[in-house]
N, C-alpha and C positions, 0 to 999 in steps of 0.2 A: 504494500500500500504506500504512495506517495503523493505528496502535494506538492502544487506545482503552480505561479502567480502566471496571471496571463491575462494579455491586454487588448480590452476589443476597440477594434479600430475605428464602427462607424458607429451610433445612435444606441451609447449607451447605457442613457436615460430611459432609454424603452425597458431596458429589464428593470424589473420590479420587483418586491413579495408578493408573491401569489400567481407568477407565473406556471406555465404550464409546457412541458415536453413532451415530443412525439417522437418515434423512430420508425421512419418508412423504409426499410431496408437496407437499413447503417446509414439514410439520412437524418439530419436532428431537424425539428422544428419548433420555432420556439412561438408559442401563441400565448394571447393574454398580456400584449400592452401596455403600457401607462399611457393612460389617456386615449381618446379617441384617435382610428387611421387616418393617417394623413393622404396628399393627393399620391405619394410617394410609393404607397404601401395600400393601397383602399383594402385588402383583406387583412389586414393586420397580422399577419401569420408570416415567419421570415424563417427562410433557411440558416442555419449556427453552421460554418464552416470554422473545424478549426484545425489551423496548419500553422509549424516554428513559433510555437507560443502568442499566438493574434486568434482574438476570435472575432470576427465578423458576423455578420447579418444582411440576407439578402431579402429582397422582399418576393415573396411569394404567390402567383395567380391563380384563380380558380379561375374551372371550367363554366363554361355558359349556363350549364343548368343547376347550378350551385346556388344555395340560398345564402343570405345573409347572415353573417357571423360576429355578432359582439365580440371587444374585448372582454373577457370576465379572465377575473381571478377568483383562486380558491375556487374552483369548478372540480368536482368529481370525474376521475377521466380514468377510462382501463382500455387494454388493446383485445381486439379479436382476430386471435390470428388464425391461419387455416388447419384444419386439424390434421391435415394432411401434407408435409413439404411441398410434396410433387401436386396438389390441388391446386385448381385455377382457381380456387376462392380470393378473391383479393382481401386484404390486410386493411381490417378497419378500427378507430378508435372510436369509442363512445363518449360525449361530454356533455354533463347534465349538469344544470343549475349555476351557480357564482354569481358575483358582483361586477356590474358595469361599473364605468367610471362616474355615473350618477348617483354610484352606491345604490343603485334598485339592484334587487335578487329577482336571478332568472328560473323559469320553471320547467325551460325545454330542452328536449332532448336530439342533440346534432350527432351526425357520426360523419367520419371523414375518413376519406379514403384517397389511395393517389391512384385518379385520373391516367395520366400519360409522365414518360419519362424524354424530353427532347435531345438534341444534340447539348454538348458541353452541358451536361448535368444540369438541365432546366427541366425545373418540376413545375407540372399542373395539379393542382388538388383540386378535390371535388368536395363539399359541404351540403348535405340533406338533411332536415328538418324530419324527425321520427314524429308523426304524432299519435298523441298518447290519448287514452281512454279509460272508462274503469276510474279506479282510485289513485288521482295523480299526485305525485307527494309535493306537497308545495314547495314555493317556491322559498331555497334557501342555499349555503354554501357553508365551505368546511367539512363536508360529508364524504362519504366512497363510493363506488359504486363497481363489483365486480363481476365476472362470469362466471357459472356454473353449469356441469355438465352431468349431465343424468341421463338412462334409458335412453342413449341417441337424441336425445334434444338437449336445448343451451335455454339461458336463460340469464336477463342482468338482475343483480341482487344490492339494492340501493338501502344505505343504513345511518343516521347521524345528520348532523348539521346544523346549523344555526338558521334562526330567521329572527323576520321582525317579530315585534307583538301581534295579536291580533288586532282588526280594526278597532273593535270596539271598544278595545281596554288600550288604544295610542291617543295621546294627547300631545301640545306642543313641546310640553317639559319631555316625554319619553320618548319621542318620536324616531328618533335613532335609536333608541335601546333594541338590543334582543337577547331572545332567550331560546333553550334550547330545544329543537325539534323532538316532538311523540317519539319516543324509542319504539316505532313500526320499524316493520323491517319490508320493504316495499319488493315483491315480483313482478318484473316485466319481460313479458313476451315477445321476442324481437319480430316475429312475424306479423304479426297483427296489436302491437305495439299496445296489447291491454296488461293493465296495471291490478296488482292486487295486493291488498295493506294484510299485514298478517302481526298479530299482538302476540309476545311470548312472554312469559311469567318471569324467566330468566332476567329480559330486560327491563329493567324497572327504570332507569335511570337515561336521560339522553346524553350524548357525550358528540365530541366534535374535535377535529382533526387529529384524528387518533390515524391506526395502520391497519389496514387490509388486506392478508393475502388470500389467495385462492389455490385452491389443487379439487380438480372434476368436482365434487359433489360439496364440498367441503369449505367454506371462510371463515379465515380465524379474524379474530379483532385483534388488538394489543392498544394499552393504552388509551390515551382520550381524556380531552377536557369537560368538566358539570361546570356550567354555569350556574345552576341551581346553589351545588356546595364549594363553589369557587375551587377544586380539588382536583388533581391529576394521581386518582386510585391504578395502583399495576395492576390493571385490569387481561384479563386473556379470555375470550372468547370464542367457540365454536360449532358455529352454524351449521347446519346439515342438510342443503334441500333434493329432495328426490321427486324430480318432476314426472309423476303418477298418470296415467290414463285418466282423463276426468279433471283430479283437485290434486297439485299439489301439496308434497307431506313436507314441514318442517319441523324442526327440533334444535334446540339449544343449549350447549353442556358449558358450564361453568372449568375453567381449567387452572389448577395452581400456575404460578412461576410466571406471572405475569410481569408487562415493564410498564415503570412510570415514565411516560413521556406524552408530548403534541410537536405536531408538526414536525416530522422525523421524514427525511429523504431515502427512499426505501427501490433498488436495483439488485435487475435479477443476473446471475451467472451464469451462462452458459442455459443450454436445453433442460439440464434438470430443475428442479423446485430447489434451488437454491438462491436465498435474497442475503444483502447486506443492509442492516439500516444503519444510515449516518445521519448525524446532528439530531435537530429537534431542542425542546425544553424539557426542563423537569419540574420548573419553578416560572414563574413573571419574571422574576429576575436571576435567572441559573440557566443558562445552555446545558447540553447534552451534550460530554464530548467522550462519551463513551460509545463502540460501535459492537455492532452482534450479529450474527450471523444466525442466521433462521434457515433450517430444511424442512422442507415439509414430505413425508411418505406415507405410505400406507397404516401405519401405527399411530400419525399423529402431527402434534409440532415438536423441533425440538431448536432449544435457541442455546445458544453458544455465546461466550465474548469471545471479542474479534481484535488483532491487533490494530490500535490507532496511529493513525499520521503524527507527526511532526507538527502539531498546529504552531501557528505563528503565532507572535504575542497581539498583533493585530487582531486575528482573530479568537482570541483569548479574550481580550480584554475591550471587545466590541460587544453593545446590550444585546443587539439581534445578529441573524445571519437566515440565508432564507438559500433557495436553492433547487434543483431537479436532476433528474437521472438522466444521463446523455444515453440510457446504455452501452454495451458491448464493457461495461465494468468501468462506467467512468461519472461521475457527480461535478455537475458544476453548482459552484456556489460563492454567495457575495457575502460581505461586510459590507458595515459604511467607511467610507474613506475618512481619514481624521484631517481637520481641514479640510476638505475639500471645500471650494471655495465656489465654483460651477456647477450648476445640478448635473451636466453630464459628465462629472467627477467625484461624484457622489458617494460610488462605489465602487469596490475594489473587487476582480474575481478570482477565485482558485478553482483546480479542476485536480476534485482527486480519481488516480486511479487505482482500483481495484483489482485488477486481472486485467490484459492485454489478449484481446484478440476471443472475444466472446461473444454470443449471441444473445441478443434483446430476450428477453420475453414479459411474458403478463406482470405488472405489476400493478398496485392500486396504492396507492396512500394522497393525504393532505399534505404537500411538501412545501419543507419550514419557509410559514411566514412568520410576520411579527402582524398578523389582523388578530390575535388572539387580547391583545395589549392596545390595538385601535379601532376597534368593533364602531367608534362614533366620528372618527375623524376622516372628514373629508377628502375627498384625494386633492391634490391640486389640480389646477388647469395644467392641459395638457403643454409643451414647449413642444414647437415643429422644431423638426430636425430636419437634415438635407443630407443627401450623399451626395459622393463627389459626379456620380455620374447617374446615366438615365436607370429604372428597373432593367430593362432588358442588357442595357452594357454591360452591365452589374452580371449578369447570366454569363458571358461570355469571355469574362476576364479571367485569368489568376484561376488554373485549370488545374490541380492535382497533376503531379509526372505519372504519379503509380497509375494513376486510373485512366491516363489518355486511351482514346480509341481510335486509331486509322481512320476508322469509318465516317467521323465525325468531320473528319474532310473533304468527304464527298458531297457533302450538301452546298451549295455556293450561295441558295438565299439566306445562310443564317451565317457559316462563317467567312464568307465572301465577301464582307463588306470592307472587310481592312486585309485583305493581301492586294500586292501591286497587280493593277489591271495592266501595263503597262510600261515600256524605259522610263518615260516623262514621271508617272505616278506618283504625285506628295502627299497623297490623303495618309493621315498619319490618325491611329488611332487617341493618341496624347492630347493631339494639336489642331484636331480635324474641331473645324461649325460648320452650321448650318447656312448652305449657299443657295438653296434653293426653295422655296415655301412650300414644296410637299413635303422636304422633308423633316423628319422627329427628334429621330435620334439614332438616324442612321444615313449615312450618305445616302445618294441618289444612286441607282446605275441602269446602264441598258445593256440588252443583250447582243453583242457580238453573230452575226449569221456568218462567219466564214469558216469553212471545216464542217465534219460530219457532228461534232463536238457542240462548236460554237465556246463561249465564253461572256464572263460580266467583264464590264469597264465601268470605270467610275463616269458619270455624266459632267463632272467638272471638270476630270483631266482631256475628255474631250470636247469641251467650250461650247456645249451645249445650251442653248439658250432654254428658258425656261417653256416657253412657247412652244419650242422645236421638241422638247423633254415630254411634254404633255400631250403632244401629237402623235409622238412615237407608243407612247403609252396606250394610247387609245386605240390605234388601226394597227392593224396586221398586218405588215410591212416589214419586211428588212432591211436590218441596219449593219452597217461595218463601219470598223473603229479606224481611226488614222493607220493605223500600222498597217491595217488589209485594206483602206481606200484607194490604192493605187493599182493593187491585183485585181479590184474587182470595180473598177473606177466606172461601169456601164450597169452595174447592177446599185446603184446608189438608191437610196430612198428618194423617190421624186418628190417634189413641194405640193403640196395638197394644193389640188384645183381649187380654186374660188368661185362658185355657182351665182351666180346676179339671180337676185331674185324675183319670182315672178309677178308680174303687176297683175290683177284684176280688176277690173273695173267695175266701180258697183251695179249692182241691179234695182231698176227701178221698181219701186213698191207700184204693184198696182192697183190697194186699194188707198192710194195718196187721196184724200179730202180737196178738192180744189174750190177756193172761195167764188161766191156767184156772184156775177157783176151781170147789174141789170142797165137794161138800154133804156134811155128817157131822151125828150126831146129838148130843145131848151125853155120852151115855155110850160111843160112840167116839172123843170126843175125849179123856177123861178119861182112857179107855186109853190110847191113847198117849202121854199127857201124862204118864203113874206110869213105862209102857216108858223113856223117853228118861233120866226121871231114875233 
C-alpha cells in the first residue's frame, strides 16, 4: 500500500465531498460536480485521466437519447456488471437519490451505461431515467443501494439515508434540518422498475452513510451514523433476500465484530469478494485512519486489519478528507489545502494504491464526505472554470503510448485535422484559430479527388475563400489541391453558373371592380350643380 500526492491540472474546484466514481472498463469517471454544468461540460460527468502524477479531467458526452442528469452528491451508486465475461450485457451503474447544488434531494433512479467507444479514447455515455412505481423510497441521500442475486433473477436492495422533515412538521426555523430515513429496506425490480418497502424487526434504528457490500443473495451493513442518538454504534448487518416465485422472502441477522465508522471509501480487489475500506470517521471530530480488509464467502463476512499508508501530516492533521474508488486497487482522495488562498486550490489530492493491476468490481458505500458535519450549509455558487482548449480537443490530445492503436489513424475526419495536408502546411495544433466562420474548433478542410485514395487538405493552406469553401461543400464536385492542380489542370472544379432569374409578369385579376363613370350632358350637370348648392 502506498501514497502518492498528485496534481490535477485542469478544474479542480469541480471535485468536491460527495463526489461520485465510475469505472467503464478501467475508465474512471468522475460525476457529481460543485455547482451546476457549465457551457464547457453541459453533462457534468468528466473523464479522470491519470498519467506521471497529473490528474486531469475531461468533459464527457452523452448520447442523443440520454436524459438529463443532475449534479448530486452523496447519491447511492452500485455497478451491474454482466454475469457473464464473455456476455454482450453491457456494464451498467445504478444512481439513486443525492443532493443538487440547491440542496433539494432527488428521488430518481438513473443508470448509465457506455454508449460507444471513439477513436483516441473518446467516450459517449448514455443516461436513462428508471421509472419507479409501487412504494418509492423518498427522496433523500447518504444511503446505498446494492444488487442481489437469487433463483436467476437480480434485484437492487436500497437501505438508509437522510432527508428532510416532513412537510408538515418544517417551519422556517427547521427548514434545513433532517432526520433520519424509516429503517425500510426498499426492493426494486429492474425490469418493471416496481418498488417494494419491507419492515424488519432487526432494524429499528435509521442510520446513514454507513458500508454496503454484496455477495449473490447476501448485504452486509457495517457501521453508520443515528441522527436520532447522535452515535456511530459498530454496527454489522446481514440481509438475506431470496427472490421467491410470487413475494419475495427477507431476513435479517444481527452479527458480532462490527466497525464504528461513516463515510468510509470502500474498493474491491480483483474478481473475488474481496474489499478494502479506507478512511471515513469514527467521531465529528476523529478521522478513520485505520484500514481492513473484508472477504466475503460462503460462510459469511470476515474482516481483517489491513496495513496502513504513510499518511502525511497534512492529512493527519486536516478536520475532513473525502474521496472514491478509482478501482483496479486504487483511492483517490483530498484534504483541504492549508492556505490555500484560490478556491481552485483549495485542495490537495492523494491517490493511494492498493494492488496494481486488478479488476473493478461491485462495490457500494457512502464515500467520505464531511455533509455528515454540514447537513445545513449551503453550497456556494458555482465559479466557471475554463480549459485551455475546446471538449473535443481535449479528446484528442495527450494519448497514453501503452494504449495507442494503429487503427486510430485510419480515420482522417477525427485525426486529420492536425497532420500536414501538404509542403506549405502551418496549421499547427498549438497555434492554429479560427479562419473561417464554419469553423468551431476545428480547422476547415476539403477533400483532395486525385488518386484512387484521394486525401484532406486544410482549406487555409489552400487560400480558399470562404464563399469558394461553402460551394464546395455543398455540390458534388471535385476538387484538387495545388500540389495535383497542374496534373489535372482540365478536371478543375468549374465556377458555378449564375442563372438570371426568371421575370413573370403578373396576371391580371379578372374579377378587378372597375368604378362606373356615368355620361351626363352639360346642362345636366349644371342642374345639379345649382340642386346641391
Amino acid at each position: 500500500m502506498s501514497l502518492h500526492l498528485v496534481s490535477v491540472v485542469n478544474s479542480t474546484s469541480l471535485i468536491h465531498p460527495g463526489f461520485s466514481l465510475m469505472n467503464f472498463d478501467g475508465d474512471v469517471f468522475l460525476f457529481g460536480q460543485k455547482g451546476w454544468p457549465k457551457r464547457a461540460c453541459p453533462t457534468g460527468v468528466f473523464n479522470v485521466r491519470y498519467k506521471q502524477g497529473e490528474l486531469k479531467l475531461r468533459p464527457v458526452s452523452f448520447c442523443n437519447d440520454s436524459c438529463y442528469l443532475p449534479p448530486l452528491r452523496c447519491p447511492a451508486v452500485t455497478q451491474l456488471a454482466p454475469e457473464k465475461p464473455e456476455s454482450c450485457e453491457t456494464e451498467q451503474y445504478f444512481i439513486h437519490g443525492g443532493k443538487t447544488p440547491n440542496n433539494e434531494l432527488s428521488d430518481r433512479l438513473y443508470i448509465m451505461s457506455l454508449e460507444s467507444r471513439g477513436c483516441n479514447k473518446k467516450v459517449t455515455l448514455q443516461c436513462v431515467e428508471k421509472e419507479l412505481v409501487g412504494d418509492i423510497p423518498e427522496a433523500r441521500y447518504g444511503h446505498t443501494i446494492n444488487m442481489v442475486y437469487s433463483h436467476g433473477k437480480k434485484a437492487c436492495v436500497l437501505f438508509g439515508g437522510r432527508s428532510y422533515m416532513p412537510l408538515g412538521q418544517r417551519t422556517t426555523e427547521n427548514w434545513n434540518s433532517m432526520t433520519d430515513c424509516s429503517p425500510h429496506v426498499y426492493l426494486i425490480d429492474l425490469d418493471f422498475g416496481c418498488c417494494t418497502s419491507y419492515t424488519l424487526q432487526e432494524l429499528t434504528d435509521g442510520q446513514s452513510f454507513h458500508v454496503s457490500l454484496s455477495r449473490k443473495d447476501s448485504v452486509y451493513f457495517l457501521g453508520g451514523h443515528s441522527l436520532a442518538s447522535n452515535s456511530r454504534p459498530p454496527r454489522l448487518f446481514r440481509l438475506r433476500v431470496e427472490l421467491l416465485l410470487g413475494s419475495p422472502a427477507l431476513s435479517c441477522e444481527i452479527l458480532p465484530y462490527g466497525l464504528s465508522l461513516t463515510s468510509a471509501i470502500v474498493t474491491r480487489l480483483g474478481p473475488d469478494y474481496e474489499f478494502v475500506i479506507v478512511g471515513g470517521y469514527t467521531s465529528d471530530s476523529r478521522k478513520r485512519f485505520e484500514c481492513n480488509t473484508v472477504v466475503l464467502d460462503d460462510s459469511g463476512i470476515h474482516i481483517m486489519t489491513r496495513e496502513t499508508p504513510e499518511w502525511t501530516g497534512e492529512i493527519r492533521q486536516s478536520k475532513t478528507w473525502f474521496g472514491g474508488s478509482m478501482g483496479e486497487g486504487s483511492v483517490l482522495m483530498g484534504v483541504p489545502a492549508e492556505g490555500g488562498q484560490a478556491l481552485s486550490e483549495s485542495n490537495n489530492f492523494y491517490i493511494v494504491k492498493l494492488r496494481q493491476e486488478e479488476e473493478l468490481g461491485q462495490t457500494c458505500s457512502q464515500e467520505s464526505t464531511d455533509q455528515e458535519q454540514e447537513d445545513s450549509v449551503p453550497l456556494e455558487d458555482s465559479e466557471e472554470f475554463y480549459f485551455n482548449r475546446e471538449p473535443d480537443e481535449l479528446q484528442d490530445d495527450d494519448v497514453d503510448d501503452d494504449t495507442y492503436n494503429e487503427e486510430d489513424e485510419e480515420d482522417e475526419s477525427q485525426t486529420g485535422y492536425w497532420v500536414k495536408c501538404c509542403l506549405r502546411c502551418q496549421v499547427d495544433i498549438n497555434t492554429w484559430v479560427p479562419n473561417y466562420s464554419t469553423e468551431l474548433n476545428k480547422p476547415a478542410m476539403i477533400f483532395c479527388s486525385k488518386g484512387e485514395e484521394g486525401h484532406w487538405v486544410h482549406a487555409l493552406c489552400m487560400d480558399l475563400s470562404e464563399d469558394l469553401l461553402v460551394c464546395l461543400s455543398q455540390e458534388n464536385t471535385k476538387y484538387f489541391c495545388m500540389d495535383h492542380m497542374e496534373v489535372v489542370q482540365g478536371l478543375q472544379t468549374p465556377p458555378p453558373v449564375k442563372l438570371l432569374p426568371v421575370k413573370h409578369p403578373p396576371m391580371k385579376n379578372q374579377h378587378r371592380k372597375v368604378p362606373v363613370k356615368l355620361k351626363m350632358s352639360p346642362a345636366k350637370k349644371s342642374f345639379i350643380r345649382r340642386l346641391f348648392e
